[in-house]
N, C-alpha and C positions, 0 to 999 in steps of 0.2 A: 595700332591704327592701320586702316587699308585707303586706300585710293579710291573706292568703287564712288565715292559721295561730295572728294575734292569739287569744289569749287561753289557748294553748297553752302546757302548759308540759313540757319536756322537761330530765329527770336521765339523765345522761349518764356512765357509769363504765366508759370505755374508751381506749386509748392508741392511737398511728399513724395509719394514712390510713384505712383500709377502713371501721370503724365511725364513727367520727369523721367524714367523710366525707360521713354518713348525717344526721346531726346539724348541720351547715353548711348542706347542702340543706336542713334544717329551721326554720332559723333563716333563712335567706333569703327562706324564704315566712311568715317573719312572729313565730314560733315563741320563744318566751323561753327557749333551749336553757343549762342550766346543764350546766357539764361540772367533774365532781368529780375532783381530782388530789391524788396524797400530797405531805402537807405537804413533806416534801422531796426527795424525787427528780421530782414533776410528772411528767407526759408523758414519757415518751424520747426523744419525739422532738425534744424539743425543746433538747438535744444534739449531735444532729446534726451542726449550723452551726458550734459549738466544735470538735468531732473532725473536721471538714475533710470531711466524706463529703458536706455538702453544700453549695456555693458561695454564698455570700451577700454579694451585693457591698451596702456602707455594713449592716452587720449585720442585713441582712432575713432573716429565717428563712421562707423560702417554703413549706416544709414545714412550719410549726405555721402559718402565715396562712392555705394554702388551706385545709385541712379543720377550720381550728377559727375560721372569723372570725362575726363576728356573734353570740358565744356568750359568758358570761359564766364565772369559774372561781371555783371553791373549793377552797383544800385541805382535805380532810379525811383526816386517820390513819383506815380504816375498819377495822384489825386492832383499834382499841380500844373496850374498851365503849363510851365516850364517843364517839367519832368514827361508831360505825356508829350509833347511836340520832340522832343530827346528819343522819346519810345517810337516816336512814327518817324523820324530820321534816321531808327535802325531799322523799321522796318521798311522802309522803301530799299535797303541794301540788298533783304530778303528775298529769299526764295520760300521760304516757310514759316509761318506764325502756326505757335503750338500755344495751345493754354489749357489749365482747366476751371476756368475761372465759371459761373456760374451766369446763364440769360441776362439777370437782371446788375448783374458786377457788370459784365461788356458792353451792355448799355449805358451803364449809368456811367462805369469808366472813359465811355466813348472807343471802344477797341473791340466793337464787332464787327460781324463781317463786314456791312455796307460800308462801316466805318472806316475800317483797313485797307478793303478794297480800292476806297476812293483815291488813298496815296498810293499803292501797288496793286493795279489792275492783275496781275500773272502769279500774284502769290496762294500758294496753297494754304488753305487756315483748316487747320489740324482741330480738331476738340475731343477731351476725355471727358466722358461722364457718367456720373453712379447710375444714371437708368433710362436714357435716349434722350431723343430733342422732341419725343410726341409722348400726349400722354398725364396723366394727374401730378409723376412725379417729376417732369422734366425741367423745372427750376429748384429740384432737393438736390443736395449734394449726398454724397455717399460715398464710405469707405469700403474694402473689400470684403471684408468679414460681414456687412448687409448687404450691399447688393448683390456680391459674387458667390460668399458662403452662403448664405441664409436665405434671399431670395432666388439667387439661380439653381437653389435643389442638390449644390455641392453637399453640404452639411447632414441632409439626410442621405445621400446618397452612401454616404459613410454610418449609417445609424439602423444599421439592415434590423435590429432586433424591438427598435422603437425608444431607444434610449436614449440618454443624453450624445450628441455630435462631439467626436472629437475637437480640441480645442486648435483652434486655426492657425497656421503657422505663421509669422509676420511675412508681410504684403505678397503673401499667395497668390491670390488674382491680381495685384498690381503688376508683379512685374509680367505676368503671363497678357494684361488687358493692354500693359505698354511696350510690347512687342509686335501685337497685336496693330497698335497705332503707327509704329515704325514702319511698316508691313503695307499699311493702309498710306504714309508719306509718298513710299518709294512706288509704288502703283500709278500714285496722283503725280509725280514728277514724269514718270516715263509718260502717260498718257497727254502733259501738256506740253513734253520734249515729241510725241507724233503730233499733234494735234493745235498743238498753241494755246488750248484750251485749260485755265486754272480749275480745280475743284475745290467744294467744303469736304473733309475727313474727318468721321463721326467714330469714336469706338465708343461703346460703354459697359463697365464692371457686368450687366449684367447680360449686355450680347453677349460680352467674354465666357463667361458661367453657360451659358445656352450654348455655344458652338463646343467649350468643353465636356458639356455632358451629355453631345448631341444623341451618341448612340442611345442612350435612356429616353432622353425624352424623347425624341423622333420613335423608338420603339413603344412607350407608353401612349401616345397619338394611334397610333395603329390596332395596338391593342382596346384601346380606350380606357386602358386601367395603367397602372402602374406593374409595371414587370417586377417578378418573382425576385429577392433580395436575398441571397445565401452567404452563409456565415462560415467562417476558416472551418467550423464544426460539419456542415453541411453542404461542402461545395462541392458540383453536380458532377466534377472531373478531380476526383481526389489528387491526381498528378498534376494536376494546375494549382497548385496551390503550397501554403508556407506552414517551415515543419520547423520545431524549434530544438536546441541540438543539447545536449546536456549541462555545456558551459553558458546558456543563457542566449546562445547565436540564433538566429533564424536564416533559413536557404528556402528562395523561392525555387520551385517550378514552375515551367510551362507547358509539359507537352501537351500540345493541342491536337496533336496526332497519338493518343494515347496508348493505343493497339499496337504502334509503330514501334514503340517505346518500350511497352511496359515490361518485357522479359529481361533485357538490359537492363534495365531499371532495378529489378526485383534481387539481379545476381549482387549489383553494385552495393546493396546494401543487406547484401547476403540473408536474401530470403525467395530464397531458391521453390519454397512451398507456396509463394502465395502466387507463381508463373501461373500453375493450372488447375488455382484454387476455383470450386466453380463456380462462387460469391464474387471471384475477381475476375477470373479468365480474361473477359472483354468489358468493352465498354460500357456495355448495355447492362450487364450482371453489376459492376461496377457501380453504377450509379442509382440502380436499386438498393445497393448495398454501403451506401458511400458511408455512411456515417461508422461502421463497422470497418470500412478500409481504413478510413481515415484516424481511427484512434488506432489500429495497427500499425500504422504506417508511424504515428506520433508515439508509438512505445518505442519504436524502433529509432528512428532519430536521437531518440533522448537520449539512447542508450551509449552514444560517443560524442566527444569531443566534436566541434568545427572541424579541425585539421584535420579529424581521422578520416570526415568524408569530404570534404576540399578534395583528396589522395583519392578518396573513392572515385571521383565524379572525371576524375582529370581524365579526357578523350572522350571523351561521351557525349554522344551525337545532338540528344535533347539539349533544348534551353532549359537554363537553370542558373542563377546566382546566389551572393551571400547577398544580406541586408545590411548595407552601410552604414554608418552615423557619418552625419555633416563632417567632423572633425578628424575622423577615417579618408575620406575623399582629398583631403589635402595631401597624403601620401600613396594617394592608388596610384598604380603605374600607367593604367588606361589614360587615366586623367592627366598625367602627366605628359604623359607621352606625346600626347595630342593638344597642350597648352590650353588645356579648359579653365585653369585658373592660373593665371598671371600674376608676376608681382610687380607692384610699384613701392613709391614711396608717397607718402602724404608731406605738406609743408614747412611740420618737425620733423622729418627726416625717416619715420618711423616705417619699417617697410614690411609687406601684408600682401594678401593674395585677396586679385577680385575676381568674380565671377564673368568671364568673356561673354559676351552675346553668342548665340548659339551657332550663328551662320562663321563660315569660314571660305576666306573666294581663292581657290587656287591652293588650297592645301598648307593657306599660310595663318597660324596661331596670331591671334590680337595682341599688339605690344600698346596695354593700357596708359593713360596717362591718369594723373590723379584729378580730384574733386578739386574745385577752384573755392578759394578763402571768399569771404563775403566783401565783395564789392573787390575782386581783386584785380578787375582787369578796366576797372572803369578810369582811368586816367589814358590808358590805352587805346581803346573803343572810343572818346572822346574825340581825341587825336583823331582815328581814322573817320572819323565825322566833320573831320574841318576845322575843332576847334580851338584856339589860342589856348595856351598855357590862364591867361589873365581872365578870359571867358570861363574857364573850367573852375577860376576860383573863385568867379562870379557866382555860379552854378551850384559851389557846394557852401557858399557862404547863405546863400539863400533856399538852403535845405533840397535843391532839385536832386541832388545826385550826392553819394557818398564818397 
């Protein structure tokens, strides 16, 4: 945890990755993010790891730990009187109500803006949504694999030959669209800490998708077509690109200064002929010729081990790496070094490494804390709400709160 966000307090009435997400990030820089769940169904997703859809080896639920650690929970019934006047008691505490609840839920819930607003005039009300607040889709919901793969042009963006899209990694755009919200919190706090002035905070899966693939589509606008889509087989700069090695490895390139490069390059992997070959010479011969370099260059590669050219590459001015697997990265030194994945423990005890938020203030690594159990902090949050021990079992004897 860091300090940047102490004294912040964040209500939180949203389910899954994407908004949730947003709320983790906020609670990492410091932030006292309560996250309100029904008394008995909680989260969905948290589920999950029961119905087998997602692997949890010694009962980790990796999907309620990454987007909900550091946060505390409440259940609250908010369909009941009792339960929502509970909800607008935390959030008059509030500095920020997040949700991703859907137009016609926050209305009928009674927990939209004007709604909100009326008990905390200075609170910032955060919203994730699958595809804006204007518009034919703007009371649909939407998960990331529609609105952020498939309708923000990610999916083909990866399908350069017209094929079927790689298959989507879990909440790809979620956690990148609730970063994204995080980003958009702390903006609206600083400008009501000049200003006095609260804001509404809008993201959605498929702004996210548009700002990630801006260089494309802002190039395709221009162009008025969709820009030229080349394949590992025909890419325009043969040294920008990934070469696979005999033991099954791949190593990217990048030299983007190619000419800068390529003599070094050519010795490095002892092909001293293709320096002033006149198909390769430069850049320009090069990229008439690429598909010819480029199966050169992949006989070549194939022809050793990883390590042989790991040893090759070592001092070498260009960029270039190996390609990692997820389960790789828990051992790299980079990553270690610089506390990109942290460990905690979960509830049972069971202890696991999460994924830090990216920002780091002062050069100092995030010391995560874990996911909160369902309804585990609401006897707690009660209390700091005024209420009697006899009141709270008033409260869960008549279904308000878990």
């Amino acid at each position: 945890m860091t300090d940047i966000l102490t004294g912040i307090r964040v209500v939180e009435l949203a389910a899954w990755t994407f908004v949730p997400a947003a709320g983790a990030v906020l609670a990492d820089w410091g932030a006292d993010v309560i996250k309100v769940e029904h008394p008995e169904t909680g989260d969905p997703q948290r589920g999950l790891i029961s119905s087998g859809l997602v692997p949890g080896a010694g009962g980790v639920n990796h999907f309620i730990e990454l987007p909900n650690r550091g946060k505390r929970s409440i259940g609250l019934d908010t369909s009941t009187p009792e339960g929502l006047e509970l909800l607008m008691k935390l959030i008059e505490t509030a500095d920020v109500f997040l949700t991703n609840l859907l137009p016609d839920s926050r209305q009928r819930m009674g927990v939209d803006v004007e709604q909100v607003r009326a008990r905390n005039p200075r609170i910032i009300y955060a919203r994730g949504h699958g595809y804006g607040t204007k518009g034919d889709l703007a009371n649909q919901g939407g998960f990331d694999a529609a609105a952020y793969w498939a309708r923000g042009g990610i999916a083909n963006a990866y399908a350069p030959d017209g094929g079927y899209p790689p298959f989507q990694r879990a909440a790809f755009g979620d956690i990148y669209g609730g970063f994204a919200i995080a980003s958009g919190i702390v903006g609206a706090l600083f400008k009501r800490e000049r200003t006095g002035d609260s804001s509404v905070v809008d993201v959605s899966l498929l702004s996210s998708a548009v700002w990630q693939l801006s260089p494309d589509i802002v190039g395709a606008g221009v162009a008025g077509a969709d820009l030229p889509m080349f394949t590992l087989d025909d890419a325009p700069n043969p040294v920008a690109n990934l070469y696979k090695t005999r033991d099954g490895r791949f190593i990217q390139f990048v030299l983007l200064q190619a000419d800068r490069f390529w003599a070094d390059f050519c010795k490095r992997v002892d092909r001293p002929d293709l320096i002033d070959d006149e198909r390769y010479a430069n850049a320009v011969v090069r990229y008439e010729n690429r598909i010819a370099c480029i199966s050169e260059l992949r006989r070549t590669f194939e022809s050793q081990d990883l390590a042989h050219w790991e040893e090759a590459f070592v001092g070498f001015d260009g960029v270039w790496d190996v390609v990692r697997t997820a389960h790789e990265l828990h051992t790299d030194p980079q990553v270690l070094a610089n506390g990109y994945l942290p460990r905690t423990r979960d509830a049972k005890g069971n202890e696991f490494a999460l994924a830090a938020s990216p920002v780091q203030f002062d050069e100092s690594p995030l010391d995560l804390r874990r996911a909160p159990g369902h309804g585990e902090h609401t006897d707690e949050l009660m209390a700091e709400l005024g209420y009697s021990e006899d009141e709270l079992i008033e409260f869960k004897v008549n279904g308000a709160v878990l």
